[in-house]
KOLFI-125776 format. One record per residue: residue in one letter; x, y, z of N, C-alpha, C in turn. Coordinates in steps of 0.1 Angstrom, whole numbers, padded with zeros to 4 digits, always signed. Example, Ala and Ser with C-alpha at 12.3 -4.5 7.8 and 13.67 -1.06 7.14 Angstrom:
BEGIN
a+0132-0057+0078+0123-0045+0078+0132-0033+0078;s+0128-0022+0071+0137-0011+0071+0129+0000+0079;
***
This chain:
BEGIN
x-0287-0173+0003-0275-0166+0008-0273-0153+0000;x-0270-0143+0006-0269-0129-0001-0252-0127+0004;x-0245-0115-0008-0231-0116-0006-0236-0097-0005;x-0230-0093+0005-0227-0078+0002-0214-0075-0001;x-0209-0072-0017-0202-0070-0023-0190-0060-0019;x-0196-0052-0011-0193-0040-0010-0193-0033+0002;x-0184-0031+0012-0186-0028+0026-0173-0024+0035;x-0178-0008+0043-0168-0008+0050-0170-0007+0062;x-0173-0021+0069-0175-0024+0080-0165-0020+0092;x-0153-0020+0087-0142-0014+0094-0142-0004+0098;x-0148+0003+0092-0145+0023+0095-0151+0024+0109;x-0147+0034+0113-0149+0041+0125-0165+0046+0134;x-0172+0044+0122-0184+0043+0126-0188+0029+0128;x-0185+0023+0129-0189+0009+0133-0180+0001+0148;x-0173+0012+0154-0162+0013+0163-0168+0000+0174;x-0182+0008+0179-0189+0007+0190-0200-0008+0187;x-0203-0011+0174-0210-0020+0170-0208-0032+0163;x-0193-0027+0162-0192-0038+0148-0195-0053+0151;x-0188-0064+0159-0193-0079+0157-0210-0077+0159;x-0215-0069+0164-0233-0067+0164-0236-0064+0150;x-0229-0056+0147-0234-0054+0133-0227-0071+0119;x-0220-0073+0124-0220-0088+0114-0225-0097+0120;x-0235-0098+0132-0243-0104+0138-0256-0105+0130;x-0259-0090+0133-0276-0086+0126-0273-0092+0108;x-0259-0092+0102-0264-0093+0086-0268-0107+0085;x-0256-0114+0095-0258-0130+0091-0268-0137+0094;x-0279-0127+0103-0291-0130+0107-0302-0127+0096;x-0297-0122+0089-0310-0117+0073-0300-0127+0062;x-0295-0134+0065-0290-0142+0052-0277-0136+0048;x-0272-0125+0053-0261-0122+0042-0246-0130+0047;x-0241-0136+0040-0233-0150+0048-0220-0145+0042;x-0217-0135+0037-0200-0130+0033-0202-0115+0028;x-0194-0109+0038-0190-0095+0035-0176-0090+0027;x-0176-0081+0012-0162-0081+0008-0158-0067+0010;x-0148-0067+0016-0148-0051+0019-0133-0044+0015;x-0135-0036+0004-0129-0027+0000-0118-0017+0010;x-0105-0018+0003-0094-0008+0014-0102+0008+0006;x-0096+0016+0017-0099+0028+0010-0089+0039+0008;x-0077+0036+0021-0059+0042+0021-0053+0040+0024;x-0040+0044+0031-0033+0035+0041-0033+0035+0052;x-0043+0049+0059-0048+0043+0070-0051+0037+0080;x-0063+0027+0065-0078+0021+0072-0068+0002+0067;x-0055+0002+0061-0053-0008+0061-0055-0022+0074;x-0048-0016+0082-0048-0021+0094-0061-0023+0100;x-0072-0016+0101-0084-0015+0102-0093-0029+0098;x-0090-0027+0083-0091-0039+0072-0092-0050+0077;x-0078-0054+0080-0066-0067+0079-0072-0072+0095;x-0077-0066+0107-0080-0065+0118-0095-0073+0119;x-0103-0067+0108-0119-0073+0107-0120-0089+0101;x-0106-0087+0092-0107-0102+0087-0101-0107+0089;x-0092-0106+0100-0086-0117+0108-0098-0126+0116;x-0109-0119+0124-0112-0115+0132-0129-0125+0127;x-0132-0122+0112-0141-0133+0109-0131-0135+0094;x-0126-0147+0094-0119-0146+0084-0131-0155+0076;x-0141-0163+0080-0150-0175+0067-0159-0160+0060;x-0161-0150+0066-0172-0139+0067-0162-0128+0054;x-0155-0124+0062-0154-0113+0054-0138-0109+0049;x-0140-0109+0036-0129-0109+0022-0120-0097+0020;x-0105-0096+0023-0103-0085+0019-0098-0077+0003;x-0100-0066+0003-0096-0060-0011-0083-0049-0008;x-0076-0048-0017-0066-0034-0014-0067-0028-0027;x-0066-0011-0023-0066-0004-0035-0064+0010-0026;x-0062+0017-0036-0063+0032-0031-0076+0042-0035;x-0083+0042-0030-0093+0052-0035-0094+0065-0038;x-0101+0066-0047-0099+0079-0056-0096+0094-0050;x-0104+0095-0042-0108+0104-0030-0094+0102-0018;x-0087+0097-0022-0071+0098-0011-0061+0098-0021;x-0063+0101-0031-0049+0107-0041-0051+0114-0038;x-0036+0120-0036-0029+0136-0033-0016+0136-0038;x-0011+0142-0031+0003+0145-0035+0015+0135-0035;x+0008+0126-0022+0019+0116-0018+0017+0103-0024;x+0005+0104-0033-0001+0092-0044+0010+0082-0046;x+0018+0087-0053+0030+0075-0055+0036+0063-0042;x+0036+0070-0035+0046+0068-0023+0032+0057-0012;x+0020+0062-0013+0004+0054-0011+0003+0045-0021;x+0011+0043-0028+0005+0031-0038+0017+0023-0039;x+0032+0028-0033+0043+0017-0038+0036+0009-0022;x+0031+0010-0012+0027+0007+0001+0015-0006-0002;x+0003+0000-0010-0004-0008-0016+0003-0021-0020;x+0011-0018-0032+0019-0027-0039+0023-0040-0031;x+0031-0035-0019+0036-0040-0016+0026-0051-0003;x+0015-0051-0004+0007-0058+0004+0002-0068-0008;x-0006-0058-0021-0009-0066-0030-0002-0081-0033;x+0011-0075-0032+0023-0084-0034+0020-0098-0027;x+0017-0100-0019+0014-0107-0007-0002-0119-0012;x-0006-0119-0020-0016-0123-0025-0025-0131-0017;x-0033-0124-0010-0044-0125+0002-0054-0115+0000;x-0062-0113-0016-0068-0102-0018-0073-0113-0023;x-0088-0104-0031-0100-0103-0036-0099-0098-0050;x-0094-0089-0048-0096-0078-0060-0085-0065-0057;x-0088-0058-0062-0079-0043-0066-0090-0034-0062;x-0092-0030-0054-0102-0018-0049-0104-0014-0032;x-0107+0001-0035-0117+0002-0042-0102+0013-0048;x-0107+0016-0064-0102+0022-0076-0107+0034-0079;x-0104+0041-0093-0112+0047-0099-0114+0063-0100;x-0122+0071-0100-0119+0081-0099-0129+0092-0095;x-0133+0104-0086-0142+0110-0082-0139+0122-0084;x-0150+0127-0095-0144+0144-0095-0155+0155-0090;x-0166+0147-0079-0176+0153-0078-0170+0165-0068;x-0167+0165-0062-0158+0177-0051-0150+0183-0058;x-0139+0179-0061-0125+0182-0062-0121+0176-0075;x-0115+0186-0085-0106+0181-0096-0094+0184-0096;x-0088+0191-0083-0072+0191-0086-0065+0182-0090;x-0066+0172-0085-0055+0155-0085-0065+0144-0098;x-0071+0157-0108-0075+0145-0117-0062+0138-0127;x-0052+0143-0124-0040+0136-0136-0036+0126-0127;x-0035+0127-0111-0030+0119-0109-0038+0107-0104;x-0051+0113-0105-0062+0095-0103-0066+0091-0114;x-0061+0096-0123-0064+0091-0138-0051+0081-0138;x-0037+0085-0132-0023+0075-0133-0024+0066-0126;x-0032+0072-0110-0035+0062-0102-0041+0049-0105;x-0052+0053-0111-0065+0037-0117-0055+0033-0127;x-0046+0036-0135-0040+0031-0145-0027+0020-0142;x-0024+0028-0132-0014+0018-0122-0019+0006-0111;x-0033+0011-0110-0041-0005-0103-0044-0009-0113;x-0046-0009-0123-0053-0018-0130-0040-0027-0136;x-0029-0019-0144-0014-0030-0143-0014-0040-0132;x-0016-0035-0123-0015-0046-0106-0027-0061-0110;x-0038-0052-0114-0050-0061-0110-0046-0072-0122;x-0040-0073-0133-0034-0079-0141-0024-0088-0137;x-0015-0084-0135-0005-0089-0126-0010-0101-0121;x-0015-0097-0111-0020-0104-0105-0033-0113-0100;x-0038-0107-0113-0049-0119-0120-0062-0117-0111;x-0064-0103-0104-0075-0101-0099-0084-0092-0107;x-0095-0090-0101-0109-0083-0109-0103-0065-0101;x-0112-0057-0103-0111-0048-0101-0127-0044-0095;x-0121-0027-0081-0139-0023-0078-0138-0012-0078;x-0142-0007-0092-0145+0009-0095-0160+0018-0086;x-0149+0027-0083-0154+0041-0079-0153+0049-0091;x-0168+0054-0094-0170+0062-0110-0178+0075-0104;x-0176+0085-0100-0183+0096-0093-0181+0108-0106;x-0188+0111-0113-0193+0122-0119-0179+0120-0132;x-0173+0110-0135-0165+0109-0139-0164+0093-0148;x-0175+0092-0160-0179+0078-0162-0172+0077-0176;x-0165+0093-0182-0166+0091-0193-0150+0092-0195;x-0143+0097-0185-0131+0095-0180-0127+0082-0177;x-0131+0074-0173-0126+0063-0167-0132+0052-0183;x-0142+0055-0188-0144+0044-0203-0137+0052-0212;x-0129+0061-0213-0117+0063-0224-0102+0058-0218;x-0101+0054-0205-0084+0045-0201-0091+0034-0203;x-0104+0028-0200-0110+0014-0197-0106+0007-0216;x-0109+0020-0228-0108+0017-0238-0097+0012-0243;x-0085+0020-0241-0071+0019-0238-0065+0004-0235;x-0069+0004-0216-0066-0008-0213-0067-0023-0210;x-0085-0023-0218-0091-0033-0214-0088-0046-0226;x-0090-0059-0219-0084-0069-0226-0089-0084-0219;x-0091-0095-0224-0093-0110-0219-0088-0111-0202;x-0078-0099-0198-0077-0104-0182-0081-0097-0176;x-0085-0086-0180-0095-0074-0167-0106-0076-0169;x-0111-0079-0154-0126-0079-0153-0130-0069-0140;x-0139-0070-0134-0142-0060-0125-0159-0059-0122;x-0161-0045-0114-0173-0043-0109-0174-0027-0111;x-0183-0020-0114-0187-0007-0118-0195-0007-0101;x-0189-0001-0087-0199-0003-0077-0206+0011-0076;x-0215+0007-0066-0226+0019-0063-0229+0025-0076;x-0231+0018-0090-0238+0021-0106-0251+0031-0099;x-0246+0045-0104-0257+0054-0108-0262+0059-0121;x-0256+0049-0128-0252+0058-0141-0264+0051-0151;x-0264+0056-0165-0276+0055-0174-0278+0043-0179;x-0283+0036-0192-0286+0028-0195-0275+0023-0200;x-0276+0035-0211-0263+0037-0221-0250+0034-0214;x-0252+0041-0204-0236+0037-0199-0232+0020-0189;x-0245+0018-0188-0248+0005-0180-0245-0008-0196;x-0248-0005-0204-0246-0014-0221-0230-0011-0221;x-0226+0006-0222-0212+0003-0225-0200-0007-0215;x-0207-0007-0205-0201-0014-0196-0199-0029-0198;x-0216-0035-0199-0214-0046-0202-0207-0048-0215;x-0208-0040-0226-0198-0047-0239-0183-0047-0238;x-0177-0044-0225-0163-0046-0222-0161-0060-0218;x-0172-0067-0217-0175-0082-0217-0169-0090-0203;x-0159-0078-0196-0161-0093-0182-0163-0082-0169;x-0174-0073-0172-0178-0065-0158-0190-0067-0154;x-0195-0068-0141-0202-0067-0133-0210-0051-0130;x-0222-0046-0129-0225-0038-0122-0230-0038-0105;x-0223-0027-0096-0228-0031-0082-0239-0025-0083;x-0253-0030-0078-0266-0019-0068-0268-0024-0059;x-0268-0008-0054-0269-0003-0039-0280+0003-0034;x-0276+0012-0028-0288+0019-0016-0298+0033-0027;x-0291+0031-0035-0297+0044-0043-0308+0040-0049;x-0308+0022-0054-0318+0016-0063-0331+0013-0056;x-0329+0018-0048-0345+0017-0035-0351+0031-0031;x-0343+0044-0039-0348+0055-0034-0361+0057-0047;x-0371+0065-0040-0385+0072-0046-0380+0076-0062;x-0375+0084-0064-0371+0095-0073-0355+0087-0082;x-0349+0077-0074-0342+0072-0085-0339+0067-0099;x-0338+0071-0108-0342+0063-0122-0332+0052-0122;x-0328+0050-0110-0320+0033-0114-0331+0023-0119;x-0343+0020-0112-0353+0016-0112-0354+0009-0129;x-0355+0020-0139-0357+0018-0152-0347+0010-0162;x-0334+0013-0156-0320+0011-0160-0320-0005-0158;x-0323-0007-0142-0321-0021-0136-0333-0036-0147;x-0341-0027-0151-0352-0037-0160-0345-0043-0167;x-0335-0034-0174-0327-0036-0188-0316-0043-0187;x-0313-0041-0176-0301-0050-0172-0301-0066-0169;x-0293-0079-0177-0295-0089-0173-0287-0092-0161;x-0290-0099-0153-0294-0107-0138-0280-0110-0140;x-0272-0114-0149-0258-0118-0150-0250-0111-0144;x-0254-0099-0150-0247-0090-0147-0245-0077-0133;x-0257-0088-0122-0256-0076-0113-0250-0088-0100;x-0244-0081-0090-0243-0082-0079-0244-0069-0069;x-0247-0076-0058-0255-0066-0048-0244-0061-0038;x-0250-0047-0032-0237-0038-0022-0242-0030-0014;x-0240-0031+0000-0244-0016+0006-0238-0002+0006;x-0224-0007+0003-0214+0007+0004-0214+0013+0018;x-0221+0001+0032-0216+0005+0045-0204+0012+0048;x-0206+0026+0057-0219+0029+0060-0223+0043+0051;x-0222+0043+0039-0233+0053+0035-0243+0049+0025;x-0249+0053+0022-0257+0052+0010-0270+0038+0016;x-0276+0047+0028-0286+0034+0036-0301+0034+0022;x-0305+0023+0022-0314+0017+0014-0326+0023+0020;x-0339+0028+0016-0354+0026+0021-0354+0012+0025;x-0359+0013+0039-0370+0024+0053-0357+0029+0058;x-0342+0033+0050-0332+0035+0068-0324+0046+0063;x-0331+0054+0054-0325+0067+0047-0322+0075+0064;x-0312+0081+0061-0308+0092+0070-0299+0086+0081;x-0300+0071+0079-0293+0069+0093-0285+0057+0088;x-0268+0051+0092-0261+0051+0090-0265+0035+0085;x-0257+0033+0074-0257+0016+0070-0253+0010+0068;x-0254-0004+0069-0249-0016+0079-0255-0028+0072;x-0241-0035+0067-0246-0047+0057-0260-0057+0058;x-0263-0057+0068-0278-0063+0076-0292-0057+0062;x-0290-0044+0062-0293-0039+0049-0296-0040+0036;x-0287-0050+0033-0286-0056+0019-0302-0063+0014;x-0307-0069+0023-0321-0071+0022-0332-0064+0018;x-0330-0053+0022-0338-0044+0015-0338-0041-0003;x-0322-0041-0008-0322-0039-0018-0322-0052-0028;x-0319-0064-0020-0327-0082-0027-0337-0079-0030;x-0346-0074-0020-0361-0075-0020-0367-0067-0033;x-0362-0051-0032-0364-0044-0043-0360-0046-0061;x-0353-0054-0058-0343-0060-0070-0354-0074-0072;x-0353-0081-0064-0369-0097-0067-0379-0089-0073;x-0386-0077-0070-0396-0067-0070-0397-0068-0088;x-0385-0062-0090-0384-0054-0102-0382-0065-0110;x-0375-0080-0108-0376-0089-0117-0385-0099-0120;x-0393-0099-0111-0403-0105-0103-0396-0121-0099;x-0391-0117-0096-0383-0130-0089-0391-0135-0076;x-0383-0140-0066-0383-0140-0054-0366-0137-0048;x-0369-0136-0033-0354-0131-0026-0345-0140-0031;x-0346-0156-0028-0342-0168-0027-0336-0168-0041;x-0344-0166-0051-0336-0165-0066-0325-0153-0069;x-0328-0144-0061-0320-0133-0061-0308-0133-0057;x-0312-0137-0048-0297-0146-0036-0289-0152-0042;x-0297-0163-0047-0291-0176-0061-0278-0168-0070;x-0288-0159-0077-0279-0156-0090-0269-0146-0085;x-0272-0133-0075-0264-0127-0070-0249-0131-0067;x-0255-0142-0055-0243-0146-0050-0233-0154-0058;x-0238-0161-0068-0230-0172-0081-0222-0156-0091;x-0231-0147-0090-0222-0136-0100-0209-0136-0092;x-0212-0130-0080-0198-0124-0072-0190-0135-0069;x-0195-0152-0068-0183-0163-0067-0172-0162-0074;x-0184-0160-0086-0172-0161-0103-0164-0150-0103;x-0171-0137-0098-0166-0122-0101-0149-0125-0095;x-0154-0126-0081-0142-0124-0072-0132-0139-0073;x-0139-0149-0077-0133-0160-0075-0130-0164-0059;x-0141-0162-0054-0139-0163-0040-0138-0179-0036;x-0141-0190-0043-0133-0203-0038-0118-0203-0042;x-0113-0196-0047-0096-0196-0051-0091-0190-0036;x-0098-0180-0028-0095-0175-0019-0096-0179-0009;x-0110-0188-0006-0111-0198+0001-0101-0207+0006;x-0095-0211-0006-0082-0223-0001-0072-0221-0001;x-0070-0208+0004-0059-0205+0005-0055-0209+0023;
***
């Protein structure tokens, strides 16, 4: 069984495809999709997919980095108030992106600091978005980290060094994705060093498609590609990969607590 951690199966590009496309993943093994809110939106969107396969696929709420603006506060008392309702996974997706745009970095810096109070609160993990911005987000993580935050560092592009600092916050997860299967990536080197504990797997549907399906849009079905490349590099097999993957993200997310509900 493979979990894709990470997925926005909901969005708009999957309008025309979507029960086909959670057809094709459950057909390569992948037997639960968790999919990240991204604003207020794509809430409904969300709440719609997982009505819709609720044994399949897991919801998360958060505001993502990349939709702070102005009206930030007023997008997150909204948040709140679903979080409230405790039918989540986690607190995501979170965090902060300053590869475009650094106007609203004070306020996604208040933002992630105000999910992460929540994700406490209420005793969930967290799914960081870290975009060119790794060293910003491990000086609040320093601040506010403690025995009840845990979380996921998703779509990890980042160095060794910063892949260690991560783990010595002692209850995070790294996500790899579609990047860990490109030619020219040095995730490759990073991923050696990293223990098996500590990874669970993600497509970040639909972007960031894995080798052979660069250029063209992706789709949790996918996830197979980057098992296989990951067994490669550990010399595992898929089936073990699957194993440990999928037992990371049980514990991560606590997805039997969610289960019975």
């Amino acid at each position: 069984m493979l979990i894709d951690t990470h997925s926005h199966l909901y969005a708009k590009e999957f309008d025309n495809d979507q029960n086909e496309a959670v057809t094709r993943a459950l057909s390569v093994g992948v037997k639960k999709i968790l999919l990240p809110n991204i604003d207020i939106e794509s809430i409904d969107r969300l709440h719609q997919l997982c009505n819709n396969y609720p044994e399949i696929c897991y919801p998360m709420m958060g505001l993502h980095p990349g939709s702070v603006n102005e009206n930030w506060e007023n997008d997150l008392a909204i948040i709140y108030s679903h979080l409230s309702q405790n039918k989540y996974i986690a607190v995501g997706e979170i965090g902060m992106d300053l590869y475009w745009d650094k106007t609203f970095q004070k306020e996604q810096e208040m933002a992630f600091k105000r999910q992460v109070e929540w994700a406490k609160e209420f005793n969930l993990p967290i799914v960081i978005h870290a975009r060119e911005a790794f060293q910003e987000l491990f000086a609040i993580l320093d601040e506010v980290n403690d025995d009840r935050l845990t979380g996921v560092f998703h779509c990890f592009t980042g160095t060794l060094k910063e892949a260690m600092r991560i783990q010595a916050y002692g209850g995070f997860k790294i996500g790899i994705g579609g990047v860990f299967t490109y030619k020219k990536s040095e995730l490759t080197e990073v991923v050696k060093n990293i223990p098996l504990k500590m990874l669970i797997l993600e497509t970040d549907a639909p972007y960031l498609p894995p080798v052979p399906h660069r250029g063209k849009r992706n789709e949790s079905a996918y996830l197979i590609h980057i098992a296989e490349k990951l067994a490669d590099i550990k010399n595992l097999s898929v089936e073990e990969i699957g194993i440990i993957t999928s037992k990371n993200a049980f514990e991560l997310f606590n997805l039997a607590r969610y289960e019975q509900k």
